[in-house]
C-alpha positions in Angstrom: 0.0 0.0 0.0 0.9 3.4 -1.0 2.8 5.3 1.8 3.2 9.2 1.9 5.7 10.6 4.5 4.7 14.3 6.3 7.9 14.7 8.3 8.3 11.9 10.6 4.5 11.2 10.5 3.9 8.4 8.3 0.0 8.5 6.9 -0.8 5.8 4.5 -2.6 7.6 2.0 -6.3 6.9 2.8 -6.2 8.5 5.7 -8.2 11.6 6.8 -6.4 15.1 7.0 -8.4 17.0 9.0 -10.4 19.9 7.2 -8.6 22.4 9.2 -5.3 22.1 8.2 -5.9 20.6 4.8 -7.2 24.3 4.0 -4.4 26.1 5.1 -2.1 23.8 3.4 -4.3 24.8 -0.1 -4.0 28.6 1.1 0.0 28.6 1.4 0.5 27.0 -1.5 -1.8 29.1 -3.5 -0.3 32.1 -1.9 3.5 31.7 -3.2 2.8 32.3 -7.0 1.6 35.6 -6.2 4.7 36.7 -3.6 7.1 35.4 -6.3 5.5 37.5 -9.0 5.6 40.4 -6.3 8.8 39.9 -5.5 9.8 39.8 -9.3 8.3 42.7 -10.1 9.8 44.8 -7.3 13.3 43.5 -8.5 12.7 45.0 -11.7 11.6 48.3 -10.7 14.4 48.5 -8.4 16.8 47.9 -11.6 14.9 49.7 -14.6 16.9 52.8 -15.8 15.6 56.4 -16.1 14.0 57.6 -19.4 16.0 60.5 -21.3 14.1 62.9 -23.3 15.6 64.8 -26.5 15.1 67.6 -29.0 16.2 68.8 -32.0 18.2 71.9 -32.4 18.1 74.4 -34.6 20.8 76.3 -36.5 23.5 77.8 -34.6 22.6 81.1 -36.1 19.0 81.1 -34.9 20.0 81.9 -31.5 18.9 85.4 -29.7 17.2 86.2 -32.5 14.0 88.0 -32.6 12.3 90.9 -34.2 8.6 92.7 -35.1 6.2 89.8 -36.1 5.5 91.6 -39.3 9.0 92.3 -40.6 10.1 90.2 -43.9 9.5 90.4 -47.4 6.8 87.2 -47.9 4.9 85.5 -45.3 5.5 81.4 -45.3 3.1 78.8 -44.1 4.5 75.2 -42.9 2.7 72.0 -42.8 0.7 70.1 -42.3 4.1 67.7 -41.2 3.1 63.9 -41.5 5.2 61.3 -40.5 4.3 57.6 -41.0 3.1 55.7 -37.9 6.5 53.7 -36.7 7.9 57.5 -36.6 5.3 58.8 -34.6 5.5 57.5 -31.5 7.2 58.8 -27.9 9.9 56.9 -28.5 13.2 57.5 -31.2 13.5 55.3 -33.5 16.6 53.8 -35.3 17.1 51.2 -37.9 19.2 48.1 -37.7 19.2 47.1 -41.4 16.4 47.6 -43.8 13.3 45.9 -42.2 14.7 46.2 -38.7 13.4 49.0 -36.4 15.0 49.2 -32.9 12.2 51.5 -30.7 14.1 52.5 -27.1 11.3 52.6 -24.5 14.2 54.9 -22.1 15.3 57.1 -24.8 12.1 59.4 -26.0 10.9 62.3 -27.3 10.4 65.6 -25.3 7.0 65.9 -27.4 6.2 64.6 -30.3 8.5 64.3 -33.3 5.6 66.3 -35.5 5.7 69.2 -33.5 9.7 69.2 -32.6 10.2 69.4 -36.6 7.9 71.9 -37.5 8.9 74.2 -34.5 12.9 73.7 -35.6 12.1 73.6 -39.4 10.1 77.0 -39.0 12.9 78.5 -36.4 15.0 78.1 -39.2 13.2 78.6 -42.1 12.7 82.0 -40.2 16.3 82.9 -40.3 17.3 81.8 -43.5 14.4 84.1 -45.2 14.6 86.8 -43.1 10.8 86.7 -41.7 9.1 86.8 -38.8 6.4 86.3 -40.9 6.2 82.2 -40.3 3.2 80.8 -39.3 3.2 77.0 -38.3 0.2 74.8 -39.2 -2.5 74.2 -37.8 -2.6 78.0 -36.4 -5.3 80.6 -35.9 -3.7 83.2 -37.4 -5.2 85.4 -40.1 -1.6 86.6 -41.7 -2.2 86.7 -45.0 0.6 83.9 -46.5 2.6 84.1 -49.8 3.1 80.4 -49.9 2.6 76.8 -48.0 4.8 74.3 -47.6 3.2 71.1 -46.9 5.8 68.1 -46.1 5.4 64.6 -46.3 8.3 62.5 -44.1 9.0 59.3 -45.3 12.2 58.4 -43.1 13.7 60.7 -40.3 15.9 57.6 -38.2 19.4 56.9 -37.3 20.7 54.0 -39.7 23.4 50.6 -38.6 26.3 52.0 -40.8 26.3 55.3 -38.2 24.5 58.0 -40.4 20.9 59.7 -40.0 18.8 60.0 -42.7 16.3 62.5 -43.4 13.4 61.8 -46.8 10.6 64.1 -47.3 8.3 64.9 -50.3 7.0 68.9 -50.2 5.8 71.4 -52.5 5.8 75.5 -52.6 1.8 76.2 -53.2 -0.3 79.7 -53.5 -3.4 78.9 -52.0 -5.0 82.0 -53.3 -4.1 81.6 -56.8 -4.5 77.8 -56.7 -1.0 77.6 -57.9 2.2 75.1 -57.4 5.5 76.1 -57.8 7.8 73.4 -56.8 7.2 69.9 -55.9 10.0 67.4 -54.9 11.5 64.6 -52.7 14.5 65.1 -51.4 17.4 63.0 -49.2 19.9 63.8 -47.0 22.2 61.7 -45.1 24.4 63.0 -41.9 26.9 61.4 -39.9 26.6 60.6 -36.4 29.7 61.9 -34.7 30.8 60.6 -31.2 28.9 57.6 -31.6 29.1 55.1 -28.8 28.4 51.4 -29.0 25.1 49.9 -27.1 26.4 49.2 -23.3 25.4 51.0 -20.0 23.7 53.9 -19.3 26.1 56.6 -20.1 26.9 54.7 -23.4 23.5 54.9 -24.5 23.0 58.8 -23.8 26.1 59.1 -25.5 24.8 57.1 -28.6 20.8 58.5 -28.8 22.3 62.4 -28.4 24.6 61.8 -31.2 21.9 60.7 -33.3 19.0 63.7 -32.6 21.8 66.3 -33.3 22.7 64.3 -36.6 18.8 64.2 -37.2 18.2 68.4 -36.2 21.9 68.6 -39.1 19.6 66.7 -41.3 16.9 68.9 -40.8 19.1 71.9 -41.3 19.8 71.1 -45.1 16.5 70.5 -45.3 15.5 73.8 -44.4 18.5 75.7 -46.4 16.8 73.6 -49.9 13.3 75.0 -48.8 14.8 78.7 -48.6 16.6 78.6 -51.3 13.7 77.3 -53.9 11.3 80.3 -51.6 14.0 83.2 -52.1 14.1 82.8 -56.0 10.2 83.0 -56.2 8.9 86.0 -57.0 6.8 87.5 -54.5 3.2 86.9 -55.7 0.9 89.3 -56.2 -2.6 89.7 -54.8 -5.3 88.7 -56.9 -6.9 91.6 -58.6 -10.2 92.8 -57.6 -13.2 91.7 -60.0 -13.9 94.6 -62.0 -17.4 95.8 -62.0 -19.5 95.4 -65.3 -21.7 98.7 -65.7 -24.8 98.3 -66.2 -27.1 98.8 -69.4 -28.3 101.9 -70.3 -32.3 102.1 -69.1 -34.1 102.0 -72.7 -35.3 105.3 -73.2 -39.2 106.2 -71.3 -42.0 106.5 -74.0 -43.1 110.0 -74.6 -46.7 110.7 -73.3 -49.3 110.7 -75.1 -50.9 114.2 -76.4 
């Protein structure tokens, strides 16, 4: 016969446990899976690094700049910015090989990416026109604008051979004249400089800092094409005002009658 031993008890294995303790037994036992997963889980808060935030920069020039809001010779609209959805996220993005994304939970945006590149682009943009007169979209200001520049990211990443690439389609529209005057895709590649390889903490600063200012450089030539197609438009003109078509001469009242 089957023989179970409980210490130095020996109970053959038909034998009653009383109710009692044979609950208590069932209670400890199913206690333990949930203070292992406790205790698990409080390791690995106690170990999980800090998040860092980043932003782009701007050009060095930018800096301490400022001026009436209605000085410059044309008036510039940017956006809308869209970015494709594994870009827009909280988190930076880089790309190890060409169907690879790596996505950083520590090492994040300080907004969004959308609104960090149209703030730089337009800081810049601003200086290299010489205008105040940017407005960023979507705003609620009634400035009347010469041109839009709508943009349409299709990579803006740090790459595995240490470079950050920038790729956005855009055009140079008059919305009042219904009228496009430049529509292209451009590329630009940067080098990262300083990087760091993966390892701890201060590595990985190192590494995600090297590739935002690579990204805001990036961003920079970007900006300089986007000023350089704006400066050799001509400023447009105002629409003219309909001219008023005059009126028929009345026909001439019959004479009355004698």
């Amino acid at each position: 016969m089957l023989v179970l031993r409980w210490g130095r008890r020996v109970r053959r294995h038909n034998e009653a446990v009383p109710a009692g303790r044979a609950a208590g037994n069932r209670s400890s036992r199913a206690w333990w899976p949930l203070t292992l997963a406790a205790i698990v889980v409080l390791a690995g808060c106690a170990s999980t690094p800090p998040s860092s935030f980043y932003t782009l920069t701007p050009l060095p020039q930018t800096a301490n700049r400022g001026g009436d809001l209605a000085a410059g010779s044309i008036a510039v609209g940017l956006g809308p910015v869209s970015f494709p959805q594994f870009l827009d996220r909280p988190q930076i993005v880089t790309r190890d090989g060409d169907n690879r994304l790596i996505v950083n939970e520590f090492h994040r945006w300080g907004g969004s990416v959308q609104d960090d590149f149209l703030r730089v682009w337009g800081e810049n943009l601003s200086y290299l026109l010489g205008t105040t007169q940017v407005v960023l979209f979507p705003s609620e200001s009634r400035m009347a604008l010469d041109y839009r520049v709508p943009v349409e990211v299709l990579a803006f990443e740090g790459t595995a051979d240490g470079s950050a690439v920038l790729r956005a389609r855009w055009s140079v529209t008059d919305e009042r004249l219904r009228r496009t005057y430049a529509a292209r895709e451009s590329a630009y590649r940067c080098p990262v400089r300083g990087l760091a390889a993966a390892g701890d903490a201060t590595a990985a600063n190192v590494h995600y800092a090297a590739v935002v200012a690579a990204l805001s450089a990036c961003l920079g030539d970007f900006s300089r094409e986007v000023a350089a197609v704006l400066g050799a438009l001509p400023k447009p003109q105002p629409p003219a005002p309909p001219q008023k078509v005059p009126e028929p001469p009345e026909p001439p009242q019959p004479l009355p009658a004698r």
